[in-house]
Structures are given as structure tokens and as C-alpha cells.
C-alpha positions, 0 to 999 in steps of 0.5 A: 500500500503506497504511503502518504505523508502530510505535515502541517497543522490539523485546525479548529476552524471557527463555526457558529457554535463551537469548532470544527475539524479543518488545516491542509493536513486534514482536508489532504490526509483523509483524501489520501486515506479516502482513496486507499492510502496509508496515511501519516499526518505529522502536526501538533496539538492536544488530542487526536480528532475522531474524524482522522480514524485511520490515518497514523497521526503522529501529533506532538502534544501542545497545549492549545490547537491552531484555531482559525477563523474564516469569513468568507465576503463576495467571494473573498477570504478573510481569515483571523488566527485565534491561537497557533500550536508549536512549530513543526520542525524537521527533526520530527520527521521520523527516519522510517517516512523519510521512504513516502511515495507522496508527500505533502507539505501544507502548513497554515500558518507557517508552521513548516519550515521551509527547511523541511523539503530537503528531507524529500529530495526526490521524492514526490514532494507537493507543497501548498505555499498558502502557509508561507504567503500568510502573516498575522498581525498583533490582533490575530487578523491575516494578511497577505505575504509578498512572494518575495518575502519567504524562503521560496528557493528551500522549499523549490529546490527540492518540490516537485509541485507547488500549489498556490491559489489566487488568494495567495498571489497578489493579482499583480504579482501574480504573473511573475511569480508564477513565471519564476517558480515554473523555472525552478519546479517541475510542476506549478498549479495556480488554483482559482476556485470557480474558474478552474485552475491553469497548470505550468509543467516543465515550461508548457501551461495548459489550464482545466476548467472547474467541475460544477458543483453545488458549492456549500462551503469552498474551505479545502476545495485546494488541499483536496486539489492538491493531495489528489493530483500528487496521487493520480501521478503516483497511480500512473496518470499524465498531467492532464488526466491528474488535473482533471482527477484532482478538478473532480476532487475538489468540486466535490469537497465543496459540497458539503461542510468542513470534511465531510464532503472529501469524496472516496474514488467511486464519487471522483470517478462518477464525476469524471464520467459526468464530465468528459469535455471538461479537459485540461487545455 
């Protein structure tokens, strides 16, 4: 059974009422372990949350949990970080995963250092920049990160991916950011939500657009993205048929609140059928 790695923090994102199970590392492990994968999850926190039943976590106790609060506004994110587990340092990477077929990093608020992909040095090794593209202000309140101002170069050394979204890139950014990581990484994905994705590999850029969905909650619509298009590559599929598994994916995680709605194969490959003309181009 193939292995999947993710590191970042498993999140209590804030609801109505209480908290509810989120972070990259939930959204993209029960993917992994939906589709029949073994699964690590290396994060930080108090206890183990019941919904990741199946999936090895490998949880360094903490007092508190990242908690995160989203509000989504004309289409828009706006994010305040309500409290923030430990670091996640590669000294915690335990010697045995070091092997994982697909790994992916995928913090949320800069809890993975950079440093952390040399331990994937080729490997199949995503990574989701949001984390990284995120700072938080003395009031908790998110904002944006210039490209410029993280360790890009540690993480692209050694990725075979990066997934990054357009509310991560500065709209005037964008373009050049983008043009410079599609020079140092094999394979750059540029999602952007209803309107699909546009993927750069080693220099040709194709785009696919979004599967429709009856949309409910967008949270995850891209760690689902992204741990489904390492996996469809590890399986044997081309780019363009691992764009549109992936596209599938996340149409279908939206469709539902928080995690409940990370599909199994059946509901990814029903759609798919559904679906033949939506085709990465």
C-alpha cells in the first residue's frame, strides 16, 4: 500500500457554535486515506480528532490547537488566527517516512519550515505555499505575504509541485511569480476556485476548467486539489488526466461542510464520467 505523508497543522476552524475539524493536513490526509492510502499526518496539538480514524497521526502534544477563523465576503477570504500550536520542525520527521511515495507539505500558518523539503529530495514532494504567503498581525487578523518575502528557493529546490491559489498571489504579482517558480519546479498549479485552475509543467501551461458543483462551503476545495493530483501521478496518470482527477476532487469537497464532503474514488470517478469535455487545455 503506497504511503502518504502530510505535515502541517490539523485546525479548529471557527463555526457558529463551537469548532470544527479543518488545516491542509486534514482536508489532504483523509483524501489520501479516502482513496486507499496509508496515511501519516505529522502536526501538533492536544488530542487526536475522531474524524482522522485511520490515518497514523503522529501529533506532538501542545497545549492549545491552531484555531482559525474564516469569513468568507463576495467571494473573498478573510481569515483571523485565534491561537497557533508549536512549530513543526524537521527533526520530527521520523527516519522510517523519510521512504513516502507522496508527500505533502501544507502548513497554515507557517508552521513548516521551509527547511523541511530537503528531507524529500526526490521524492514526490507537493507543497501548498498558502502557509508561507500568510502573516498575522498583533490582533490575530491575516494578511497577505509578498512572494518575495519567504524562503521560496528551500522549499523549490527540492518540490516537485507547488500549489498556490489566487488568494495567495497578489493579482499583480501574480504573473511573475508564477513565471519564476515554473523555472525552478517541475510542476506549478495556480488554483482559482470557480474558474478552474491553469497548470505550468516543465515550461508548457495548459489550464482545466472547474467541475460544477453545488458549492456549500469552498474551505479545502485546494488541499483536496492538491493531495489528489500528487496521487493520480503516483497511480500512473499524465498531467492532464491528474488535473482533471484532482478538478473532480475538489468540486466535490465543496459540497458539503468542513470534511465531510472529501469524496472516496467511486464519487471522483462518477464525476469524471459526468464530465468528459471538461479537459485540461
Amino acid at each position: 500500500m503506497p504511503r502518504f505523508l502530510v505535515v502541517g497543522h490539523l485546525v479548529e476552524d471557527a463555526v457558529p457554535g463551537g469548532y470544527r475539524l479543518g488545516g491542509t493536513a486534514a482536508y489532504a490526509g483523509l483524501l489520501a486515506h479516502r482513496l486507499g492510502w496509508e496515511t501519516f499526518v505529522l502536526t501538533a496539538g492536544p488530542s487526536d480528532p475522531p474524524e482522522m480514524a485511520g490515518i497514523h497521526l503522529l501529533r506532538v502534544p501542545a497545549l492549545v490547537s491552531t484555531r482559525i477563523r474564516n469569513v468568507y465576503e463576495g467571494g473573498r477570504r478573510r481569515q483571523s488566527v485565534l491561537s497557533r500550536a508549536p512549530e513543526l520542525g524537521p527533526e520530527l520527521v521520523p527516519p522510517e517516512l523519510l521512504g513516502c511515495e507522496a508527500v505533502l507539505l501544507g502548513p497554515v500558518a507557517g508552521e513548516v519550515p521551509p527547511a523541511m523539503a530537503s528531507l524529500f529530495a526526490g521524492r514526490l514532494l507537493g507543497a501548498c505555499a498558502q502557509g508561507w504567503l500568510r502573516e498575522v498581525g498583533p490582533d490575530g487578523i491575516v494578511h497577505p505575504r509578498s512572494a518575495h518575502c519567504w524562503d521560496a528557493e528551500s522549499v523549490l529546490e527540492h518540490a516537485w509541485a507547488v500549489f498556490v491559489s489566487d488568494e495567495d498571489l497578489a493579482p499583480h504579482e501574480a504573473p511573475a511569480v508564477l513565471e519564476q517558480w515554473s523555472r525552478k519546479v517541475p510542476l506549478v498549479a495556480f488554483t482559482r476556485g470557480e474558474k478552474g485552475a491553469e497548470i505550468c509543467y516543465r515550461g508548457q501551461w495548459c489550464r482545466i476548467d472547474a467541475f460544477p458543483a453545488r458549492t456549500v462551503d469552498p474551505t479545502g476545495a485546494g488541499d483536496v486539489f492538491a493531495a489528489a493530483f500528487l496521487i493520480a501521478v503516483h497511480e500512473g496518470a499524465q498531467i492532464g488526466e491528474a488535473a482533471r482527477f484532482a478538478s473532480a476532487a475538489a468540486s466535490l469537497v465543496v459540497e458539503a461542510e468542513g470534511v465531510a464532503g472529501v469524496p472516496e474514488r467511486r464519487q471522483i470517478e462518477e464525476r469524471l464520467a459526468a464530465y468528459p469535455d471538461i479537459v485540461c487545455r
